[in-house]
Each structure stands twice: as structure tokens, then as C-alpha cells.
C-alpha positions in Angstrom: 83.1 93.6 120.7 85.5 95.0 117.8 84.9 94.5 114.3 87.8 93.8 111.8 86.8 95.1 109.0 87.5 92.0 106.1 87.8 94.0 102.5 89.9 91.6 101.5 93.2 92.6 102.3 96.0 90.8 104.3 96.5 91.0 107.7 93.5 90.2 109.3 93.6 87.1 111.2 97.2 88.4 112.9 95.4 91.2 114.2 92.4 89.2 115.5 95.3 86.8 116.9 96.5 89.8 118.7 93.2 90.7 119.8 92.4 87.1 121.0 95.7 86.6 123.4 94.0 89.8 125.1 90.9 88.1 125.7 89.3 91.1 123.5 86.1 89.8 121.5 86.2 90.7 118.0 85.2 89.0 114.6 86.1 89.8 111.1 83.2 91.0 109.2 82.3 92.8 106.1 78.3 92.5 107.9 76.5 95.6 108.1 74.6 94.6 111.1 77.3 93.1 113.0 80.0 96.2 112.6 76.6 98.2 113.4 76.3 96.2 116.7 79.9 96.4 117.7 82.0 99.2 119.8 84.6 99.8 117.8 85.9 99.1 114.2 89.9 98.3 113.5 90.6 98.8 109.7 93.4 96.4 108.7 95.0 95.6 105.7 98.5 94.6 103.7 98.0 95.2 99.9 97.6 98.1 97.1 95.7 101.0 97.5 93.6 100.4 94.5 92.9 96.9 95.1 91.5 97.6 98.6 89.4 101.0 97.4 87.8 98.6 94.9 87.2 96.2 97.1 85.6 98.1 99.6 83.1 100.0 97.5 82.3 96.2 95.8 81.8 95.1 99.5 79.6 97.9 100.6 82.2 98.7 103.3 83.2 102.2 102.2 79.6 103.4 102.9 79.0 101.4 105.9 82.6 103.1 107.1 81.5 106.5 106.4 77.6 106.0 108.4 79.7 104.2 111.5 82.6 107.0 112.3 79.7 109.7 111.2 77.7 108.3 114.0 80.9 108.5 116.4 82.0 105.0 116.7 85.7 104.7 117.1 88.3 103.3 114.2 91.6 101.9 114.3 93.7 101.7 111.2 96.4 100.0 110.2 98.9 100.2 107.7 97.2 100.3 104.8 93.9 101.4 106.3 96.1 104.3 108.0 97.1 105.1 104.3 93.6 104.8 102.6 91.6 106.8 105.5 93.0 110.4 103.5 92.3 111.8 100.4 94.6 110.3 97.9 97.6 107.8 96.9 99.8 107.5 94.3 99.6 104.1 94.7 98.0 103.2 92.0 96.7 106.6 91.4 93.8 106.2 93.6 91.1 108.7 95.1 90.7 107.3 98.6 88.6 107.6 101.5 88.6 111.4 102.3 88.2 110.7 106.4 91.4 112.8 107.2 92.4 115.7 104.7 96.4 114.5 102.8 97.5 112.0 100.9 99.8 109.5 100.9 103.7 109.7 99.6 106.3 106.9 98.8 110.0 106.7 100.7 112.8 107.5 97.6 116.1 106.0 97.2 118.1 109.5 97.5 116.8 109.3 101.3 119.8 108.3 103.7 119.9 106.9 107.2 121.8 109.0 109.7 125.5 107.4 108.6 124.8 108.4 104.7 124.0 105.1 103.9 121.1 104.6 101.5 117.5 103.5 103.1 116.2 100.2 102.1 112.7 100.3 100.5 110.5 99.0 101.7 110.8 100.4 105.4 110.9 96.9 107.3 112.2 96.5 110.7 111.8 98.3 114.0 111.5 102.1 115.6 110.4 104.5 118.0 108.1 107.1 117.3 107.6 110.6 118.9 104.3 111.9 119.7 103.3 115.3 118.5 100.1 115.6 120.6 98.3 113.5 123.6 96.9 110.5 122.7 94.8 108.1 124.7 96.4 105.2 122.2 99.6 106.1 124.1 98.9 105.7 127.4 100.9 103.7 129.6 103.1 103.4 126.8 107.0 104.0 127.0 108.7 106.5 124.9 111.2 104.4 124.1 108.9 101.5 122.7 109.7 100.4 119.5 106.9 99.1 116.6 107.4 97.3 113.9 107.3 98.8 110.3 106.7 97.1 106.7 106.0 99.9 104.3 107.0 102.0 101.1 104.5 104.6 101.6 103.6 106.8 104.0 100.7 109.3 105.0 101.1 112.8 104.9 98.1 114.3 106.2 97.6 117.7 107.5 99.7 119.2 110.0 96.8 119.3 112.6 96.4 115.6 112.4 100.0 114.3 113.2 100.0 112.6 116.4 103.7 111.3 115.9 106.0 110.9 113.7 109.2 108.5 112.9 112.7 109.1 111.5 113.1 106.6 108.4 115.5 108.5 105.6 113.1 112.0 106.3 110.9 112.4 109.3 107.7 111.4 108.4 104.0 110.8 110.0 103.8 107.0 111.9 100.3 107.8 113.2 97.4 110.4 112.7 93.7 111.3 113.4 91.7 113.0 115.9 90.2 111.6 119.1 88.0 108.3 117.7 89.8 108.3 114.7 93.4 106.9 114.5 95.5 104.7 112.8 99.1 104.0 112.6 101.9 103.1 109.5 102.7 100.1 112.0 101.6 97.2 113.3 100.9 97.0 116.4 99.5 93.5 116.5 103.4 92.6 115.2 104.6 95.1 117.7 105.0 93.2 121.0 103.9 94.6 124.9 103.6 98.0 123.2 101.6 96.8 120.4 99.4 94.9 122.5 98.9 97.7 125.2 97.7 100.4 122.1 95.1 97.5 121.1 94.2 97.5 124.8 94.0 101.0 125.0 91.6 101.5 121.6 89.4 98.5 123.0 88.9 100.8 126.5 88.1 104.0 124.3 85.7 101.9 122.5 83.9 101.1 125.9 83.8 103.7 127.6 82.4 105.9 124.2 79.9 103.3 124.6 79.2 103.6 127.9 78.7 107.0 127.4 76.4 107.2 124.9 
């Protein structure tokens, strides 16, 4: 069972839609005792960075969060969540999680695409990333794959924990973490086959960390 974790922010049900068509069980829960009871956590969300700080220390979440990857079980984040697991955003001006050392930074119209035409913010629409490092999230999955991108701020965390990047205006970070701890500036629920195989693949992490334990 995965847990999506419900702080309020959008997104939610799309991912447990994803989840769903892949016969995955998951629920969306802000419970202490059923995230504790699950294999795995995926960390969602569409919204502002202060909005969804404040509500997840109103909800309890953020310390719930902090016992649940301390004690090893995997996390997923998404967009948002991928921005709010470092240490800052100026979104907002907010302090955030702290999971991943960096902060967060925000696309700027001097950036150009490739032809010198300006970049449209927000980032919306579909590309390829390149992967900086292994990553079981990955496997299986084609380099070529596109994902699919709604966003006008993007993590920067440290080097060490760029697993792959994406050209939008400037070369930026499209997923980070270390092993048990990821999460991606896209979607993949919104993301197609390749979408749906990196939910696959977190879901058999989850399992077999399980298993092992």
C-alpha cells in the first residue's frame, strides 16, 4: 500500500487515478497510523510553497514525514513536494522541509529557448530529461521518454543529489534525492507509459524495502 500524502494541495486524486489504472493500492491520508502502516509515501501537490508548509505543520504531516523517511520508508515527490523536500523557496519566502540540502529558484524571462526566442513562464508542456546518476526510478525506461512539465520554479539542490536534469531556457534539475528519497519537477501520473512505469517502479522499491526489512 502507498500513502498519498493529503496536505491539502492539488493533485492528489490524478495521482491516485494513476496509481489505480495500475492496480497499485494506495489511499490519501494525512493519518498517522495508516502512512505508518503503508510501504511507501508519494508526496504530491500543485500550489504555493507557503500554503502547503503551513498546512503540513497544521496537519501534523511535516513531523510524521520526518519519523517515516528517518525510519527508512521510501518517498516520492512531486512537483511541488519535489520543491518543498530542500531547504528553502522564494516562493513565498518560505523555510521548507530541510530533507535534501538547496533551495528552490524561479525560471526568468531573459532565459531563451534554443532559437532565441523568449521561454514561456510557466514551464508547461513536454521534455526529456537526462540522468546524471543510476536510478532504480528509471529502469526500463527509454531515454528518449518525454514527461510532462507545469512549473515556474525549480529545485536546485546540491550537486550530489541531481539525478537528471532538463533543458528549459538553462539546464536545470528535473529530479533529485538519494536512494529512497526522490522526487521529480514533473508529473509522472500526467506523463503517459513512462510516467506510469516510474510509479511502477517506486511501488516495487517500496516492496522489496519492505520485504527486506
Amino acid at each position: 500500500m502507498l500513502a498519498i500524502l493529503d496536505y491539502k494541495a492539488g493533485n492528489l486524486t490524478s495521482v491516485k487515478r494513476a496509481l489505480d489504472y495500475l492496480s497499485i493500492p494506495c489511499t490519501i491520508t494525512a493519518d498517522a497510523n495508516t502512512i505508518a502502516g503503508c510501504q511507501g509515501l508519494i508526496f504530491p501537490g500543485v500550489g504555493a510553497a507557503g500554503s502547503a508548509m503551513a498546512n503540513l505543520h497544521q496537519s501534523g504531516l511535516h513531523d510524521v514525514m520526518a519519523r517515516e523517511i528517518a525510519a527508512g520508508k521510501p518517498l516520492l515527490g512531486i512537483c511541488l513536494g519535489c520543491q518543498i523536500l530542500l531547504e528553502y523557496s522564494p516562493e513565498n519566502d518560505t523555510k521548507t522541509l530541510g530533507l535534501i540540502p538547496g533551495s528552490c529558484d524561479v525560471f526568468t524571462p531573459d532565459l531563451t529557448e534554443e532559437d532565441g526566442a523568449p521561454i514561456n513562464i510557466p514551464h508547461m508542456g513536454w521534455n526529456t530529461v537526462s540522468l546524471k546518476q543510476e536510478c532504480p526510478l528509471f529502469s526500463g525506461i527509454s531515454p528518449e521518454s518525454e514527461f510532462y512539465f507545469v512549473h515556474s520554479y525549480y529545485p536546485s539542490p546540491a550537486p550530489e543529489y541531481v539525478i537528471a536534469t532538463t533543458y528549459y531556457g538553462k539546464e536545470f534539475c528535473s529530479v533529485h534525492g538519494r536512494d529512497g528519497l526522490w522526487s521529480a519537477q514533473f508529473h509522472p501520473e500526467k506523463s503517459g507509459r513512462p510516467g506510469l512505469k516510474m510509479l511502477s517502479n517506486f511501488y516495487e522499491y517500496c516492496r522489496e524495502t519492505a520485504n527486506a526489512q
